[in-house]
N, C-alpha and C positions, 0 to 999 in steps of 0.2 A: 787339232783340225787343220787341215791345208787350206791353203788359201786362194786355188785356181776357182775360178767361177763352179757353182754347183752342178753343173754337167758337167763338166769339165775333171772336176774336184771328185767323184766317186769312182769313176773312170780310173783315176789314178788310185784311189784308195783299194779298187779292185787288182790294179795291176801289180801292184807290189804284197799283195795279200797272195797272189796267183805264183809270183816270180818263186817262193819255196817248192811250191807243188811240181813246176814246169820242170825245174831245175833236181826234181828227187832228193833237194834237202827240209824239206818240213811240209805241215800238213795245214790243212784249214784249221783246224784245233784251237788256231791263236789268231785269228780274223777278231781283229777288234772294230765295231761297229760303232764305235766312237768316237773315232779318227772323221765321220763326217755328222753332217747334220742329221737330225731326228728324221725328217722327210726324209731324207733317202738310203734308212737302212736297210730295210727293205728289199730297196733295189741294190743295194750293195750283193747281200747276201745272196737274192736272186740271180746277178752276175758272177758271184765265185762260184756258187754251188753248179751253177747250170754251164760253165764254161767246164768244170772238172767234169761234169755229166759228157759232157758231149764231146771231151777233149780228143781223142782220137779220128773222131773225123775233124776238128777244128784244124787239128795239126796236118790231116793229110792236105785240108785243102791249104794253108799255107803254107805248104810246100811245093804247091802247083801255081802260088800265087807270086812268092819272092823269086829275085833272078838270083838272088844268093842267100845264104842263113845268115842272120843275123847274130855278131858276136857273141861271146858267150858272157860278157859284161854289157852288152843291152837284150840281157832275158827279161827287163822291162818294157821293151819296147814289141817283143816278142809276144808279150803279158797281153800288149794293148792288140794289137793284130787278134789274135787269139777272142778277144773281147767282141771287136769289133763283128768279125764273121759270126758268133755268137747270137749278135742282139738284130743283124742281118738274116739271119735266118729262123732265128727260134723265137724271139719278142718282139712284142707291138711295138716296136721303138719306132720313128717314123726316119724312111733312112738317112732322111739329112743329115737329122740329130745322133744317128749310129756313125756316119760317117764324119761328119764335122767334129761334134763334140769327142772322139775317141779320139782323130786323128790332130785333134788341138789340145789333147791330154799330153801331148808330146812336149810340147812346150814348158808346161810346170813340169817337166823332167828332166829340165835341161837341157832337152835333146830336140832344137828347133829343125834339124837335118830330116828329122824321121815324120815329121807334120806331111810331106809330100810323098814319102814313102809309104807311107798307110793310108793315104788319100787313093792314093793310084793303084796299089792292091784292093783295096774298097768300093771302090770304082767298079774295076773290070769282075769283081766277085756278081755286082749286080746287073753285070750286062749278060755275065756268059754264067748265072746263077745255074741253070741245069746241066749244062753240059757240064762242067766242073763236077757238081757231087752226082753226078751220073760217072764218072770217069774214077773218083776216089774210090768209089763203093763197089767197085768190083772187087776187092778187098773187105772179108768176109769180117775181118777185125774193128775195118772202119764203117762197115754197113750197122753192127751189130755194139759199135760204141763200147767193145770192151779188148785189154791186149790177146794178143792171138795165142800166149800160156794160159791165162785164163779162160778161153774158150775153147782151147782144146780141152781143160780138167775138167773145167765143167761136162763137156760132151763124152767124157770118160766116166764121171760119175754116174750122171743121170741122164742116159742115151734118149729117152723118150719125154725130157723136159727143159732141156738145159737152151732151148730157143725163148720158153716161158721163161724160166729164170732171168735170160738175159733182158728182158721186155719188162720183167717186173722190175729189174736192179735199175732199167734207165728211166723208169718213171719216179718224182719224189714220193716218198712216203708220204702215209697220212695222219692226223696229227691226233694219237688217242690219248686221252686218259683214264687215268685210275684214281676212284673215288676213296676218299678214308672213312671205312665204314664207320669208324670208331666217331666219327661227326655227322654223318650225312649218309642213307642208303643211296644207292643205285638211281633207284626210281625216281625218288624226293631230288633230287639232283639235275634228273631227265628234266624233271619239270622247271626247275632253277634255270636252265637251260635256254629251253622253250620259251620260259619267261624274260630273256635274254635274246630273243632271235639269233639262238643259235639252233643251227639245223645239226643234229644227232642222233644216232644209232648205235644202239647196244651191241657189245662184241660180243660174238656168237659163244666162244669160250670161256673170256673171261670173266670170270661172273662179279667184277668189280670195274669193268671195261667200259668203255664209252668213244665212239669213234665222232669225232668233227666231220662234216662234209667239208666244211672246208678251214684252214688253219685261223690263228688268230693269237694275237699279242695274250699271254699269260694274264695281263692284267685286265684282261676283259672276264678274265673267267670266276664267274661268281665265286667267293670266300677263296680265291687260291691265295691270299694271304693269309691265309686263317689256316690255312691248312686243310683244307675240305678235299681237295684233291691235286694230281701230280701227274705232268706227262709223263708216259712211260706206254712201250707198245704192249700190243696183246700176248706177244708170244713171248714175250719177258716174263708177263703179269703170271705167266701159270706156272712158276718157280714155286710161289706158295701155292699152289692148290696141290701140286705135287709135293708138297715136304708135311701138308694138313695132317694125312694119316698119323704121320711121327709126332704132331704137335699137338692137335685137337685134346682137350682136356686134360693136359699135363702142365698145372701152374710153371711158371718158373723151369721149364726145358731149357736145358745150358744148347744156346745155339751158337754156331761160329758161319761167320760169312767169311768166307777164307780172301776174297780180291773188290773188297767192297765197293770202290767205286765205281759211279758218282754218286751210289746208295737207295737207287728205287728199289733196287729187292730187299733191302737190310729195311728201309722202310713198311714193305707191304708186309712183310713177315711180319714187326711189330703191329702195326696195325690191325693184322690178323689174330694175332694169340699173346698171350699173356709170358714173355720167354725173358730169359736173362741174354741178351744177346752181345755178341762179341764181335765187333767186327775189325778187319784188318785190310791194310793195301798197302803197297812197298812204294806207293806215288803222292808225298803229303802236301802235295798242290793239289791232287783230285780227292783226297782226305778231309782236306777242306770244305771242299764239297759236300758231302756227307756231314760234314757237323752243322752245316750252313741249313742242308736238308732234312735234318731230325729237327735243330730249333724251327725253324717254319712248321712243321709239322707236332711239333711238339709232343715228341716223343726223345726217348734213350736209350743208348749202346755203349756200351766200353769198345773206345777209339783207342786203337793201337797203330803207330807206324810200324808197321812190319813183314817183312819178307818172305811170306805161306811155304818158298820150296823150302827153310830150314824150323830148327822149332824152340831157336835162342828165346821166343815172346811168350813161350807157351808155358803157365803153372803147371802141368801134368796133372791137370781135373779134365778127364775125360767130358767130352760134349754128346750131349742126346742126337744133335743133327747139322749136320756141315752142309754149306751150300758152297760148292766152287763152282765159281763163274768164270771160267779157265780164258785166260789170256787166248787168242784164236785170232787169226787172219783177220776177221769180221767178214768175209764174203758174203756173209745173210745180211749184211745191212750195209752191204754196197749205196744203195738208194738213198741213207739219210748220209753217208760219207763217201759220196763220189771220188773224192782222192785216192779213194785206195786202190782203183783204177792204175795209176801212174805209180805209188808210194810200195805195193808190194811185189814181192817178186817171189819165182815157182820155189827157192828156198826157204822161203819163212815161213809157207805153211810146214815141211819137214822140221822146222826148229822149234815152231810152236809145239807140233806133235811130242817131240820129245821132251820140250817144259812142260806138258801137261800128264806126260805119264810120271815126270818126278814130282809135281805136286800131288796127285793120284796117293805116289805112295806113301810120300809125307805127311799130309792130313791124313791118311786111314789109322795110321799111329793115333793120334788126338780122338780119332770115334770110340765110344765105350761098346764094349759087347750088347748087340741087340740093337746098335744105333745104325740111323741113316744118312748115308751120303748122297747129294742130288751133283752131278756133275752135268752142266752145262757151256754150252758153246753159241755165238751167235753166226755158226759158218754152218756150210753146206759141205764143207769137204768131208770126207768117210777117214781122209788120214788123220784127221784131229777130233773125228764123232767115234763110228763105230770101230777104226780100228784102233785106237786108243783103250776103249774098253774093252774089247775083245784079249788087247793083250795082259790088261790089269787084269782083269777075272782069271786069264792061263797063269798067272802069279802069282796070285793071293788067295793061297785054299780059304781062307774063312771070311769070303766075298760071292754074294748074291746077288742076280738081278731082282728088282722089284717093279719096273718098269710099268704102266699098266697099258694092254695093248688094246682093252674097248673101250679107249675114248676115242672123239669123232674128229681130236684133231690131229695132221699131220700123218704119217705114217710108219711103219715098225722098220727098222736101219737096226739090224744085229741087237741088241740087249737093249736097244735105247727107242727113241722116238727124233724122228726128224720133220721140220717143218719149213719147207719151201718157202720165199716171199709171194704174200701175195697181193697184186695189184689192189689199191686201194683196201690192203688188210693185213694182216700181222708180216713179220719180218722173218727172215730165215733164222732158225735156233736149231739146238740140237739138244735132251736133254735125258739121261740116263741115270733110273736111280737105282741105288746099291746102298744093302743090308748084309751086316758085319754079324755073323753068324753069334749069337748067345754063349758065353763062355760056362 
């Protein structure tokens, strides 16, 4: 923990949590919320998520702000400006304590030079506050809080949404979870809830779902040490309701989760049926995860470190039903990872696209005749949803959709289903199932 006074002291612990993101070498991922006191985690997290939310216009306005850029060895100080314009325009902060304490963060940085420098940009932000983002925002990129590749694809995919898209990606997600029915219905749970003053709503599709009005520390949440239930959004949760068909009343279905982390689907699937399940990730720091997440819930999988695009881990026992949960941009869950904002670029969706049609064709090897594959995505792009499967189906004669196209959620994208984010309700996914033709 650092040792600048407590305004002072998170200020800094945001600036150097921020300096990976600004600089396109790391992600929020590894914000450790530890680094300050219990009171102000909170607002830690508050300030990095909400400064990568808004970073685009943060940056254009200081750049109308400074008389020159600052070095590129104080992108800490960079970090704090950034902050500052942040809690000046989007949080209750009151601005003294936006301006003082940001610009006294400078100090426990070593950097006593820059306390006046961000003083005086800070300043003049609250004198000439409209005219400034009236002047940024003629720029479509900073009006709309997202880079100008991404809102050109966007407006390439989905001509007649991708202003909603953008509107739901700048607002945070909201905080649902999924019930383990295997301890606690739905309902019984509502009430748990209720009797808790917690204000909640059932998710419209997922019939294990529960949406928070408004967030709350895990540990508030009746039995989540017990396991009774798990954040996880809606549009995740309906991975099992779409693999149910293939599992429903088949003891022991050999299932593979081919990219299992951090394990809420490996989890809902157990919780749902009774399956021998196999899961696998090539990431055994987020592997981790998953074993941490099955003993809280108490449940079991055979944990493998393993690398889904070859098949060195694999016994050659064909599986009843594969879930790949394909590596993907994330552009559907912009909202809970603002970073990706700054962190992706118009080539990594093409790169993903093409890791995911050679996983496609490597799992379909491990599926037994008759079995099902659920391939999904947490992105809205068409080059890693449906033209991905469009092009596996032109290649693999004994490949089926099975997709179902009357349910009420989302909408039909080629052989698959796609689901928009939506404000205040599930996240963008994409999700395509496929039936390996009976030998």
């Amino acid at each position: 923990m650092n040792d600048a006074p407590s305004g002072q002291g998170v200020r800094v612990a945001a600036a150097r949590a921020l300096v990976p993101v600004i600089t396109g070498k790391g992600s929020l991922a590894s914000l450790d919320d530890k680094s300050v006191a219990a009171r102000d985690r909170g607002f830690l997290r508050a300030l990095c998520y909400g400064v990568c939310r808004t970073l685009p216009r943060l940056e254009a306005l200081a750049q109308e702000l400074l008389r020159s850029a600052f070095k590129s060895r104080d992108a800490d100080i960079q970090a704090l400006l950034l902050l500052g314009i942040y809690q000046l325009l989007y949080l209750r902060v009151p601005a003294h304590a936006a301006v003082g304490e940001t610009a006294g963060a400078a100090r426990a940085l070593d950097k006593e030079w820059a306390t006046r420098v961000l003083n005086g940009c800070l300043r003049r932000l609250q004198r000439e506050s409209v005219a400034l983002q009236a002047r940024v925002d003629q720029d479509a990129s900073v009006a709309l809080l997202h880079p100008a590749w991404l809102l050109k694809a966007l407006r390439r995919a989905w001509p007649d949404d991708w202003r909603d898209i953008t509107e739901a990606n700048n607002q945070p997600g909201p905080m649902t979870l999924r019930v383990n029915r295997r301890h606690v219905d739905r309902d019984a749970y509502l009430e748990r809830l209720a009797a808790a003053d917690k204000a909640v709503t059932p998710c419209v599709h997922a019939s294990d779902g529960l949406t928070l009005a408004e967030p709350c520390d895990i540990a508030e949440l009746p039995g989540f040490a017990d396991g009774w239930v798990s954040v996880q959004d809606e549009a995740a949760q309906l991975a099992c309701e779409l693999l149910a068909p293939a599992l429903e009343g088949r003891a022991n279905a050999r299932v593979l989760d081919a990219c299992c982390a951090p394990g809420g689907k490996t989890a809902h699937l157990l919780e749902a049926f009774d399956i021998d399940m196999t899961a696998i990730d090539s990431d055994a720091s987020r592997l981790a995860r998953v074993t941490a997440t099955l003993e809280r819930l108490k449940l079991a999988a055979r944990l493998q470190h393993a690398d889904a695009s070859n098949l060195d881990w694999w016994d050659g026992t064909p599986f009843d039903a594969v879930l790949l949960d394909a590596p993907c941009s994330g552009s559907g869950v912009i909202r809970r990872h603002p970073d990706i904002k700054r962190l992706r670029r118009p080539s990594d969706v093409r790169e993903m696209a093409v890791l995911q049609g050679r996983l496609l064709d490597n799992l379909w090897r491990t599926l037994a005749p008759g079995g099902t594959l659920l391939y999904a995505t947490c992105s809205v792009m068409p080059e890693e949803n449906t033209e991905v499967i469009e092009a596996f189906l032109a290649r693999t004669a004994d490949a089926s959709a099975s997709t179902p196209q009357d349910v009420a959620w989302g909408r039909g994208a080629g052989a698959g289903r796609q689901l928009l984010p939506q404000p205040g309700g599930h996240d963008g996914f994409f999700y395509a199932r496929l039936v390996k033709a009976k030998s």
